[in-house]
C-alpha positions, 0 to 999 in steps of 0.5 A: 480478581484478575481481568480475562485478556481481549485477544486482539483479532488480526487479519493478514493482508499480503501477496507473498507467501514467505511475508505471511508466513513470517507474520503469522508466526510472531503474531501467533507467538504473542498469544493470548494477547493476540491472535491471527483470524485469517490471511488474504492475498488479494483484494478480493479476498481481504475485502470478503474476509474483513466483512466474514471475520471482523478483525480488530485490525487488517495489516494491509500491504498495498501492492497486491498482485499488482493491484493497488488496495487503495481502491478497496479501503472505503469497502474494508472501513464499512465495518467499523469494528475493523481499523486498518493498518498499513504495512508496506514497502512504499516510500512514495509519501504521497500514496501514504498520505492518500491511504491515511486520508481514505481511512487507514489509522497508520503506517507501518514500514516492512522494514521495521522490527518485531517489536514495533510491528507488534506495538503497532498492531496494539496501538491500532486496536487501542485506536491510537494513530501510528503515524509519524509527526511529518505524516500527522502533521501533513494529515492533519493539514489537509484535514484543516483545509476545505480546499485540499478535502474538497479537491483532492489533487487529481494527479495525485490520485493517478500517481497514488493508483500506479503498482510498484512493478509500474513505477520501476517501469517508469523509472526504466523509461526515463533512465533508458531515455530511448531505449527499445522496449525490447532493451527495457524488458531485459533490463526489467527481467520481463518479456516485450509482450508483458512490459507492452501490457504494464505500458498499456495500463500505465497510460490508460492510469495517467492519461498519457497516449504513448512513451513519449507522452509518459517520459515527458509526464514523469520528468514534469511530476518528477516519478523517476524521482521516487523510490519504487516500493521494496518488496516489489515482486508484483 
C-alpha cells in the first residue's frame, strides 16, 4: 500500500511583495509534497504567525523593513516543531554565521534557482543542515570553542545588528570620504532628514558619536569592505 505524502508546511518571511509573490507560486506548484501555510513581512508578523501556524519551515530574509530578524530568531525557534531557513541577499559572512549559531538550520541565497530552493526547504524539514562546508566548518568550530560560545565577539554583534539600507550608508561615507550629508543623500536617492535618521540609528548600533567617530570605525572593522545585501530596497 502506498503511504499518504507529509505535505511539508512552509511559512513565507519577506518585505517585498514581488519576492513572496514568486515563492508562493513555486512552492504552491509542488503541492502535495508541500504547501505555503502563510506570508509575513515584518517581525512582528513572523513571530505572531510562527507560533498560530506552526510550520514545518520558516524561509526567513533577514533585512525586514530595515529590521534585522536576527533579533526574533530566539522567539520563532520557541516552537520546536518549526526549523529556520535563511533566504537572503546577504554576503556579509559573519551576520550569516551569527543567524546560524542563534539557530537557523541553513542558508539559502536569493540568487539560487528553483530547484535548490526547492531541495532546500526539503532538506530543512528533514532536519538535515543547508550549509555550505566553509560555513559548517566555521560553525561547527565555534561550536567546539568554549571561548568563542562563551564570549561571543562584541563588535560582531553591533555589525550583524546593522540593515542593508545602513551598510550602503556606510559604504557611502567611507567612499564620500568628506563629502556633505546633502551630496550623500543624493548619491543614496534619499533626503537629508532620512539619511540624518538612518545616521542617527547607526551610531547609537555601533557606538560611535559622529561621521567621523564612524568613518574611522569602518575603515579599522573594514565595513566598506563587505558587499551590501542584494535586494536591499529597506
Amino acid at each position: 500500500m502506498k503511504l499518504p505524502i507529509k505535505t511539508i508546511r512552509v511559512l513565507l518571511v519577506d518585505d517585498h511583495q514581488t519576492m513572496l509573490w514568486g515563492l508562493v507560486k513555486l512552492i504552491e506548484s509542488e503541492k502535495p509534497r508541500m504547501e505555503v501555510v502563510g506570508t509575513a513581512q515584518t517581525c512582528d508578523e513572523a513571530i505572531a504567525k510562527t507560533g498560530l501556524l506552526c510550520p514545518d519551515v520558516v524561509l526567513l530574509d533577514l533585512d525586514l523593513g530595515g529590521t534585522s530578524a536576527l533579533d526574533i530568531l530566539p522567539a520563532m525557534l520557541s516552537h520546536p516543531a518549526s526549523r529556520i531557513l535563511i533566504f537572503t541577499g546577504a554576503r556579509d559572512q559573519a551576520t550569516l554565521d551569527l543567524a546560524v549559531f542563534r539557530g537557523a538550520r541553513g542558508v539559502l541565497r536569493k540568487d539560487a534557482s528553483a530547484e535548490h530552493v526547492l531541495k532546500a526547504i526539503e532538506k530543512t524539514a528533514e532536519g538535515e543542515l543547508w550549509l555550505d562546508r566553509e560555513t559548517l566548518g566555521r560553525v561547527f568550530s565555534g561550536f567546539m570553542s568554549p571561548k568563542a560560545a562563551d564570549k561571543p565577539d562584541p563588535e560582531a554583534e553591533k555589525q550583524a545588528s546593522l540593515t542593508a539600507r545602513e551598510r550602503k550608508i556606510i559604504h557611502a561615507i567611507v567612499e564620500g570620504s568628506g563629502a556633505l550629508n546633502k551630496a550623500l543623500a543624493q548619491r543614496l536617492f534619499i533626503s537629508e532628514h532620512t539619511l540624518r535618521n538612518h545616521l542617527t540609528a547607526i551610531y547609537q548600533k555601533l557606538g560611535v558619536s559622529n561621521r567621523l567617530e564612524l568613518y574611522v570605525y569602518a575603515v579599522k572593522h573594514q565595513l566598506a569592505n563587505i558587499t551590501p545585501m542584494a535586494n536591499s530596497g529597506a
